[in-house]
N, C-alpha and C positions, 0 to 999 in steps of 0.2 A: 584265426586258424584256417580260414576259408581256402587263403592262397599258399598255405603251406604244405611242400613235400607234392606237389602234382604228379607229379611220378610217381606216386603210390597209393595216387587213387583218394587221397581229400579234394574234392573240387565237389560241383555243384553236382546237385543228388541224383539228375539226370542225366551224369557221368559215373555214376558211383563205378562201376568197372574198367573206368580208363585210369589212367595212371601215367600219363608221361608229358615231359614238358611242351610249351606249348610252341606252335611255330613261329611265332615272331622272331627279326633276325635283325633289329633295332640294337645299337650295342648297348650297354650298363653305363648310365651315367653315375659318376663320380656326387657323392653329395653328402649333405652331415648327414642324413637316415639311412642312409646306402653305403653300408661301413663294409658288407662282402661277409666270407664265411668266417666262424670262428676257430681259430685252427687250433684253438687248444679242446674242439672235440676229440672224443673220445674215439670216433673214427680216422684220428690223422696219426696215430700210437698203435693202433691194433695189429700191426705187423700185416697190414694187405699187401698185395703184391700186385705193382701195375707188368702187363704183359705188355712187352713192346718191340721186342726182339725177337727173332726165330730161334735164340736158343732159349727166352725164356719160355715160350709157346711149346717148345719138345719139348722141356722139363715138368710142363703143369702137366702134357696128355700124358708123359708118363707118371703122373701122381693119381692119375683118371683110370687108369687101368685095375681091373680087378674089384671096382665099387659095386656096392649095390644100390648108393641112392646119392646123388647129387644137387644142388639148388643151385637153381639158374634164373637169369635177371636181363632183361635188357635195356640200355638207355638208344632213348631215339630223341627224332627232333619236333614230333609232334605227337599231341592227347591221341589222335585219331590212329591206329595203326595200320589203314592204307592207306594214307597218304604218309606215315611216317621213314624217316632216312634210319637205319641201324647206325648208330653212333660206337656201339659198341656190346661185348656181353662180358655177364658177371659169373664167377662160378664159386661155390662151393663148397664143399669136403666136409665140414662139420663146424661146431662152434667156435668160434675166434679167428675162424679161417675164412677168406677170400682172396680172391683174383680178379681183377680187371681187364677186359683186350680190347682196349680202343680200335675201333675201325674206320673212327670219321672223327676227327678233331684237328687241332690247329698245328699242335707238335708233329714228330715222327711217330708215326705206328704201320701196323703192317695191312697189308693188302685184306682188305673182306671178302676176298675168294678164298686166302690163306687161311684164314682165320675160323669158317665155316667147314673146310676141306679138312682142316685138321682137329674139328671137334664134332664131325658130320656122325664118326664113327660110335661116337657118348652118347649123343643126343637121339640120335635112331636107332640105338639099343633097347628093345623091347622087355631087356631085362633088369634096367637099369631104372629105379623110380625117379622121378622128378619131383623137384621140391619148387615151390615159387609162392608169390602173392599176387594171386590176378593172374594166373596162369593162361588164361582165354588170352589176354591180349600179347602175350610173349608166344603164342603158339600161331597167334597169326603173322606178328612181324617177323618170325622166324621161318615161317611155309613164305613167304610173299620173298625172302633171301633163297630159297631153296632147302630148305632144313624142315623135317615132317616132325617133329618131336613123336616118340614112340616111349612106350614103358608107362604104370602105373604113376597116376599122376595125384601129389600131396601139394591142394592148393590152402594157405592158410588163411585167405581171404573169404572162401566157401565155407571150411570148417570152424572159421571164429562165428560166422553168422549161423550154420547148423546151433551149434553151440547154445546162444542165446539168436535170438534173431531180434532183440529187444536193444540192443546196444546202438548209440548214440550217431555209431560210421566204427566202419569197416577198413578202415587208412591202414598204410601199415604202422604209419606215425601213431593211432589213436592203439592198435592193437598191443603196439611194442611198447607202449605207456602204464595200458591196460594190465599184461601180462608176464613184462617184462622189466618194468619200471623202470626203462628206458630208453632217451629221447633220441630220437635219429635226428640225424643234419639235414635241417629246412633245405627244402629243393628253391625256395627264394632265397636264400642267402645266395647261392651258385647262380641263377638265372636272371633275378631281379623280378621285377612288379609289374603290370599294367604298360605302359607304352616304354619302357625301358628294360622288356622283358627279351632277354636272346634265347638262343638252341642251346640243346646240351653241348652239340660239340663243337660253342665258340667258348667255352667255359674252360679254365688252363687247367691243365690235367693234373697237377699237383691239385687241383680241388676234385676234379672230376672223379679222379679214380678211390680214395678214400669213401667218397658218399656211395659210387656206384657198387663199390667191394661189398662197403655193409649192408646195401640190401641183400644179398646174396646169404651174408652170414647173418641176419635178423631172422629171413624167412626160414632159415636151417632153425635156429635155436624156436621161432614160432610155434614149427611142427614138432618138435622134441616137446612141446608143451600140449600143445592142442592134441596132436595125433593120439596120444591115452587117454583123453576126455571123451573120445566119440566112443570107443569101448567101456567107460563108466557111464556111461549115457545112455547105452546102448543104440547109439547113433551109427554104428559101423555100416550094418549094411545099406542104410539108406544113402549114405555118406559112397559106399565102392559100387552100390547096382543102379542107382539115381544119378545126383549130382557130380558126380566123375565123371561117367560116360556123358556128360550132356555137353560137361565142358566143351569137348572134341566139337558136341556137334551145332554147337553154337558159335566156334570159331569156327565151323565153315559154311553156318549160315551167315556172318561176319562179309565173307571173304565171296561167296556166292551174291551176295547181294540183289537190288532188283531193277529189274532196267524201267527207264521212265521219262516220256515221250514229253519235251520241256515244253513243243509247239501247243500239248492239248492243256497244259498248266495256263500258260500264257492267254491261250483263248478265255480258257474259264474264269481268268483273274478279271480278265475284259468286260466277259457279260455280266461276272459280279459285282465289278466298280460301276457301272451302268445302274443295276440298282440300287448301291449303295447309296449313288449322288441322287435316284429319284427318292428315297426313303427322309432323306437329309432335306429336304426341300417339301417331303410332306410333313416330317416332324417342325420343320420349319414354321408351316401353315396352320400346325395345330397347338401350336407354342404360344402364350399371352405376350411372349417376348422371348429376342434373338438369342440363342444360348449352343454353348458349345456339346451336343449331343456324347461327348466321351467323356462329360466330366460326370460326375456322379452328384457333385457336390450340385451344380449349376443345374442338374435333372430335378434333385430335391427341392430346390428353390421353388421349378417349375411346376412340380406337380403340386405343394404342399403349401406354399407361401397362399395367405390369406389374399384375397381377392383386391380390399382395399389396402393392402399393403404396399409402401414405398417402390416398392415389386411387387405388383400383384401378378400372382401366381392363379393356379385352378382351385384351391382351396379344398382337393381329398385329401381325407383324414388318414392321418401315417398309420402304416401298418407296423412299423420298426423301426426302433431307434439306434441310429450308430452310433462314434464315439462323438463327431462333431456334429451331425445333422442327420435327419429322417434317411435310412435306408433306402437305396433303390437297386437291392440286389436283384438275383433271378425271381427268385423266393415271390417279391412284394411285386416284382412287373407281374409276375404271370398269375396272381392272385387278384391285382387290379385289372389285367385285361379282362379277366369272364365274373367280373364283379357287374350285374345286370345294373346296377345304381351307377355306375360309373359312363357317365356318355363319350366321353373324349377316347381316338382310337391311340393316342400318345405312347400309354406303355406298352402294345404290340408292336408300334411302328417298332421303338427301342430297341424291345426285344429281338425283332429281325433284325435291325442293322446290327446290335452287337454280332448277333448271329456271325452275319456276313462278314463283317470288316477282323474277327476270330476266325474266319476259316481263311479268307483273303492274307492276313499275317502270317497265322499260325502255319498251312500248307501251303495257300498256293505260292506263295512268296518264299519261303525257306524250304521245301519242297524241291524247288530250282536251284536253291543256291548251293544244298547236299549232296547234288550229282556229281560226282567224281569223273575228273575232268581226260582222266584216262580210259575209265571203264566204261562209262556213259549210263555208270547204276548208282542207282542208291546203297549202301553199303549199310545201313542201321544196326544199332547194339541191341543184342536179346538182353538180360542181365538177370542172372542169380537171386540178387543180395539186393534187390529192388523194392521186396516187399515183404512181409512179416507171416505172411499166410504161406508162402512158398508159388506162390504167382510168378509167373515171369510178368518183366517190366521191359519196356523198350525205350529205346533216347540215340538220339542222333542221327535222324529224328526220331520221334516217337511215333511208329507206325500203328500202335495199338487206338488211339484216342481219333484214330481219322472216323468223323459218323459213318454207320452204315444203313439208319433207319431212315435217314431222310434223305432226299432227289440230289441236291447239293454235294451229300456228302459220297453217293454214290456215283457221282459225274468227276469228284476228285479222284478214284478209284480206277476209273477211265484211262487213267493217262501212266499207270503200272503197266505194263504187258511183257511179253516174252519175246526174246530173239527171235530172229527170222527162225522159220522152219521150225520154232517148238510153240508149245500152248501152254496152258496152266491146267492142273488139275489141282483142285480144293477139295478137303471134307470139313465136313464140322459136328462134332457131337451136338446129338439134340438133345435137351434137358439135362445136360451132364448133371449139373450141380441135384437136381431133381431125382434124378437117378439112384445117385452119392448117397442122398438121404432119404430114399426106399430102405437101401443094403443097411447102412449104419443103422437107422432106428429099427430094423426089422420088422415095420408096419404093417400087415400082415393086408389089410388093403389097400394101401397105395406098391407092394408088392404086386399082388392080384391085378391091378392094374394096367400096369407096365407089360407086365408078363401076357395077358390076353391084345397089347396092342393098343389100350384103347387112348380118345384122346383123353389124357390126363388130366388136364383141368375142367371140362365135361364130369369125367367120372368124380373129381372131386368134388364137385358142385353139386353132383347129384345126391352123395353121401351127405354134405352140408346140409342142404335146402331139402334132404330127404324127398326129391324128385327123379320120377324114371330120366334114365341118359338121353333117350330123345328126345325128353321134353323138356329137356334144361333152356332157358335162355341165353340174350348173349350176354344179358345184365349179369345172371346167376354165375355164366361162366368165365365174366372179366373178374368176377369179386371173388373169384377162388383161385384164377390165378393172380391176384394180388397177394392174396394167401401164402398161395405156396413158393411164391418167389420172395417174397419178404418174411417165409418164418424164421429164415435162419439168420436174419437181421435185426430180429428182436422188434416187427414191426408193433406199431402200437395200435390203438384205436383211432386215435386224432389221425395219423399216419395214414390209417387204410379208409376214413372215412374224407378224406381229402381226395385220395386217390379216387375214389367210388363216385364222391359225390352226397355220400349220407349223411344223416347225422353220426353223431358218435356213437349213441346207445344202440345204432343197429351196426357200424361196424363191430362192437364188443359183443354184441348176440352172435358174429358172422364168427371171428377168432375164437370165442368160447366153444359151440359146434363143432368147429374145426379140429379144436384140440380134443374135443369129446370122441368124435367118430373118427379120428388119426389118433388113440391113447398112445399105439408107440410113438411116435414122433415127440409129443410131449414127454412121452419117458426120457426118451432120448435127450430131450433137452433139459431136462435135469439133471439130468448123467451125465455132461458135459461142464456142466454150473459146480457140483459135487466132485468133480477130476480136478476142477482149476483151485475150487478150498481147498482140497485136501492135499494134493502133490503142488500147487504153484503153479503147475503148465497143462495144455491140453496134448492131445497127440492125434495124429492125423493117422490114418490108415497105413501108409507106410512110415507109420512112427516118429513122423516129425514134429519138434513140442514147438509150442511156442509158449514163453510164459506170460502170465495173465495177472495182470497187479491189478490190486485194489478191488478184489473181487469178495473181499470182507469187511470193504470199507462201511464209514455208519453213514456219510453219503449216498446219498441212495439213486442219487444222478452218476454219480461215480459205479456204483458197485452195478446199478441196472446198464452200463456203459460195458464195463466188465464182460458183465453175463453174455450182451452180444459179442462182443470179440472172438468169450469161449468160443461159440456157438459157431460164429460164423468161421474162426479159424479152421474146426477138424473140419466141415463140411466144402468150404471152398479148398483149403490144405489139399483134401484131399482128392477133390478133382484135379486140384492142381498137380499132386504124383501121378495122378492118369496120366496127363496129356504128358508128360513130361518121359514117362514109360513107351508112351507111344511115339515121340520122337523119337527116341533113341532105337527102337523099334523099327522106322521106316527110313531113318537115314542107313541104318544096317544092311535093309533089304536091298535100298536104291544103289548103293557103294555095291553090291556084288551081284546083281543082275542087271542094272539099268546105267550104262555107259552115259552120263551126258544130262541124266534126271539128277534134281539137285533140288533138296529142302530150300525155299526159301524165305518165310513165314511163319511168326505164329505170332495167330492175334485171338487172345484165349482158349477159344474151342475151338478153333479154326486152323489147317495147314495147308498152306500153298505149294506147293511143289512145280517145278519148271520143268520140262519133260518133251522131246522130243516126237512130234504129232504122231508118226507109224505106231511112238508106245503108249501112247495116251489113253486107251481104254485099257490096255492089260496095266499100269500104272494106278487107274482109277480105282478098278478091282481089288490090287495090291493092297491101295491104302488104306478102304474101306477095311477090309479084313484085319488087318494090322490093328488100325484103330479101333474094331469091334472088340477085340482078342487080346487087348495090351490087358485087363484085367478080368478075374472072374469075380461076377458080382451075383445077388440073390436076382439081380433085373438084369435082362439083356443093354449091352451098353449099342446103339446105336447110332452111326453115322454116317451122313449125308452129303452123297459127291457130285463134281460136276466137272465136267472139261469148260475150258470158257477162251479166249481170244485177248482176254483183258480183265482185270480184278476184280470190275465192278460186275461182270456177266458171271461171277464165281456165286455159286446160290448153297 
């Protein structure tokens, strides 16, 4: 089901908001598996109407006249919507009803200046709501034509996941299965597979227009379903003052994109293959024998295999068993490196190369290959429906997972920067998450805290260890912000005394304390455990659930699995409607006082903004304030900016 319907957004899950066919331009080989569409769907009956004519084009605008809500659809010729061609748009009217207007296919059809010019007037009607699935990506291939989509926007790819956020994919194929109990027309049957895969618009429009009609009338009949769920749900306003307005402003961080210097990529690919090849030649030397350092299997051999063995290996004792041979995930390297008993420097070396030869693939190499060959930017997907907390997710690439804590990963950072003549200004919330669960548990000293300023994990160490604030340690004050960044993860004691360094019975004296002289916070976290029994789901601050299985299970691996989710749900959930507030928040302010400033970032607590240097300090002001102000909390919400030159000088 992986490659079925690509236009509606089943593909792989770091596409989850794209939806359109892919751009291969190979034609459809003939073959016994490759039989083409089946035309006795139910889409080739439904009375659509292909638009191909200018008198059937007046006839539809004047059936457009006088609505109040229409569903609209685009077919292109690529997942990507800048780099995508418009093939054509779908409209409409309500259920059973569509229209198709080819604008790019192999038959006759009419001109895409026509076509835009005569529905410029619907679509940028402010009064007129719009219906779609994946709404984000039809608002940018449609601005990128010249068409601004206006009016209240009913996406039902947002609202099925509001809905449950637990569900399987978000396709329009899985939705209309789901909700509708019935099956849309595989977008592989029309385009084909793998190296035999073409564009929509080599695709003959006796098949093209049928499939493209019904998505139009799927996503109508969608919202006729979903749209009265978010009002039993009481999902409404999160659903019209959240996740609507973000849409917008995600398709024009989309479209905004980031510029990025290929020459400092290419250097840094240089010096890191440099060390790559010295690590590879010292893992080489510390080896009992020649072995291919990327294989896991051939690593286990090397560390574990008994000494006088037909291979003898180094003969340390495994820490983990996989399914065919001893483990050597991160886990067991990084356990074995600062194991004093262990002489050999083998599993650090590993450790770094995987390191390297992971940032070398993962950024600096496809990094280069995402720059859009027009705009000379990165163009990366924010996305919605990415995660179950209400996080945003990023892909295409994935801007979020670049490191920032170590030297490496902030030299790949380096090679972001801003157009001639502007800068970047950043903020980033400090302690959000921390913050979050002041307000929520109502903790009456870690309140007191925050409120007077102080450092937080200091002050909490000092409650802990029942020590004055200045005389805390740094021991005292790493082992309390282990604490307080793992309580809503349901840290354990093994867990914190790993991290620490202790044994276990003094990290379970450290958590016990902790929860002693923090009672709200532990209230709290009951009260999230007891939400998820009793109603199924948690809810985050701006009321967003997610539900929570197996939270009565007699598993107890299960059910304490559970309890974190709760937990971590409302408290991440609902940083996550902060920052989400505050975007929409500062792309508001940027769009009507700052001519040429443009969102272009979000990497969790973090916003980049691109900004023209004369406004960079009244910009920086801006943003801080915005994002101090997007909520009122019992703690000051607090964040930290900086003008910089380049990403990695963003602090």
């Amino acid at each position: 089901d992986d490659v079925k319907r690509l236009s509606k957004g089943n593909i792989q899950p770091s596409q989850i908001e794209e939806k359109k066919s892919s751009g291969k331009t190979k034609p459809v080989l003939g073959g016994l598996f490759d039989m083409g569409p089946d035309r006795d769907h139910p889409a080739y009956s439904a009375g659509y109407v292909l638009v191909d004519t200018k008198e059937k084009l007046d006839e539809l605008v004047q059936r457009l006249e006088n609505i109040s809500m229409v569903s609209v659809d685009t077919e292109t010729t690529s997942i990507n919507p800048m780099e995508a061609e418009l093939c054509g748009i779908s409209i409409s009217l309500g259920e059973g009803d569509g229209a198709y207007i080819p604008t790019k296919c192999m038959e006759s059809h009419l001109d895409e200046s026509e076509v835009i010019e005569a529905l410029r007037s619907v679509l940028e009607d402010s009064t007129i709501a719009k219906i779609g699935h994946n709404l984000k990506y039809d608002l940018v291939v449609l601005q990128n034509v010249g068409i601004e989509i206006q009016g209240p926007l009913y996406d039902t790819l947002i609202t099925a996941w509001l809905i449950d956020a637990s569900r399987s994919g978000y396709s329009m194929d899985a939705v209309a299965m789901g909700l509708l109990d019935y099956e849309c027309m595989p977008i592989s049957d029309l385009i084909g597979k793998g190296k035999s895969q073409i564009t929509f618009d080599q695709v003959p429009i006796e098949d093209a227009y049928p499939y493209a009609a019904e998505d139009a009338d799927i996503a109508f009949r969608l919202w006729n379903v979903l749209g009265p769920q978010l009002a039993e749900g009481e999902l409404q306003q999160l659903y019209d003052e959240l996740e609507m307005p973000l849409i917008r402003v995600l398709a024009a961080m989309r479209i905004a994109g980031i510029c990025v210097d290929p020459d400092e990529l290419q250097r840094q690919r240089e010096l890191l293959s440099t060390r790559i090849d010295e690590l590879k030649e010292d893992i080489g030397n510390e080896s009992p024998f020649p072995f291919n350092p990327d294989s896991p299997k051939q690593l286990s051999q090397v560390l574990f295999n008994d000494p006088d063995a037909e291979q003898g290996g180094l003969g340390i004792k495994p820490i983990k068993k996989g399914k065919s041979f001893h483990s050597t995930d991160v886990e067991v390297l990084e356990r074995l490196s600062v194991d004093p008993d262990i002489e050999t420097n083998l599993p650090s070396l590993v450790l770094e190369y995987r390191k390297l030869t992971k940032l070398v693939n993962t950024y600096l190499v496809s990094l280069g290959e995402t720059i859009n060959s027009k705009t000379g930017r990165i163009h990366a997907s924010f996305n919605q429906t990415g995660t179950a907390t209400g996080r945003l997710s990023s892909s295409d690439p994935n801007l979020q997972n670049i490191p920032i804590r170590s030297d490496i990963g902030r030299n790949i950072r380096k090679a972001f920067i801003p157009e001639k003549g502007n800068v970047f200004v950043a903020a980033d919330y400090s302690q959000v998450e921390l913050r979050m669960l002041a307000h929520l548990s109502g903790d009456e000293a870690l309140i007191h805290a925050f409120k007077d300023g102080q450092d937080i994990h200091r002050a909490v160490a000092s409650e802990v260890f029942g020590t004055a604030i200045d005389e805390v340690s740094s021991e005292q004050r790493s082992a309390a912000k282990a604490v307080n960044f793992g309580i809503v993860y349901g840290i354990t004691s093994w867990g914190l005394a790993r991290q620490l360094g202790c044994d276990v019975d003094r990290a379970t004296a450290i958590i016990d304390d902790y929860k002693s002289k923090f009672s709200g916070i532990q209230s709290f976290l009951e009260q999230c455990t007891k939400q998820a029994i009793e109603y199924g789901y948690v809810e985050t601050i701006m009321h967003r659930r997610r539900h929570i299985y197996a939270i009565d299970s007699s598993n107890p691996q299960q059910q304490a699995l559970a309890k974190r989710v709760a937990i971590n749900s409302v408290v991440q959930g609902s940083a996550a409607d902060l920052i989400k507030i505050a975007m929409i928040n500062v792309q508001r302010d940027l769009q009507t006082n700052f001519e040429g400033a443009r969102l272009l970032l979000q990497i969790h607590d973090e916003l980049v903004v691109e900004v023209p240097k004369e406004n960079a300090e009244t910009v920086r002001d801006i943003l801080v304030d915005v994002m101090e102000s997007a909520m009122e909390l019992d703690v000051p919400l607090v964040a930290d900016a900086s003008i910089a030159s380049n990403w990695a000088e963003c602090k």
